[in-house]
N, C-alpha and C positions, 0 to 999 in steps of 0.2 A: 333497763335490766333490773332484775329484783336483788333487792339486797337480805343476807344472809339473817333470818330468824337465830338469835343465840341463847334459846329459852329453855333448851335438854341440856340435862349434865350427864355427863360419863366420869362415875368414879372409875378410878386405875388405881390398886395396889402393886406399888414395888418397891424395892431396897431402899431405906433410907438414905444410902451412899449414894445411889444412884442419882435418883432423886436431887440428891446437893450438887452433883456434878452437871447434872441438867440443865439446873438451875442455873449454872454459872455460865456454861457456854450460851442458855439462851441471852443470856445480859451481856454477855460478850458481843452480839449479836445487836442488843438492843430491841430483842421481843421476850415477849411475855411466852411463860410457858406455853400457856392457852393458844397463842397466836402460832407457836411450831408444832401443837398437835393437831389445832386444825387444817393445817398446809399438810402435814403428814397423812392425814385421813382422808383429805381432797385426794391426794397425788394418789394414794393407794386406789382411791375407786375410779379417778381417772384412768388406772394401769389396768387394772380388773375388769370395767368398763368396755375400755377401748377408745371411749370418746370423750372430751369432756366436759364437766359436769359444771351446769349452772346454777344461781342461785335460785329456789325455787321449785328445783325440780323435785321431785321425790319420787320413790321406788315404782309406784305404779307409773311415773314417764317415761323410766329408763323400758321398762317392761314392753313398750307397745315401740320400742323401735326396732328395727329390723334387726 
């Protein structure tokens, strides 16, 4: 299986409060913010999708499935 490229960044502006609270429940957690947004972004295109999504794949794979 291929492993995940982590060389795009995604800035996100939002509330500094927010932000800190984020912060805290991701360490409550014991991940990095980075590590719950990308699980949040897998899951979202898994939902969106319908199937799920491997490392490696990119737009034009999803595109040639039925």
């Amino acid at each position: 299986m291929a492993t995940e490229s982590r060389t795009a960044r995604l800035t996100v502006l939002i509330d500094p409060d927010k932000k800190a609270v984020f912060e805290h429940l991701c360490a409550q957690e014991d991940q990095t913010p980075s590590q719950v947004v990308r699980r949040l972004i897998r899951d979202y295109m898994e939902q969106r999708l319908g199937q799920p999504w491997l490392p490696g794949q990119n737009l034009e794979d999803m595109r040639r499935k039925p």
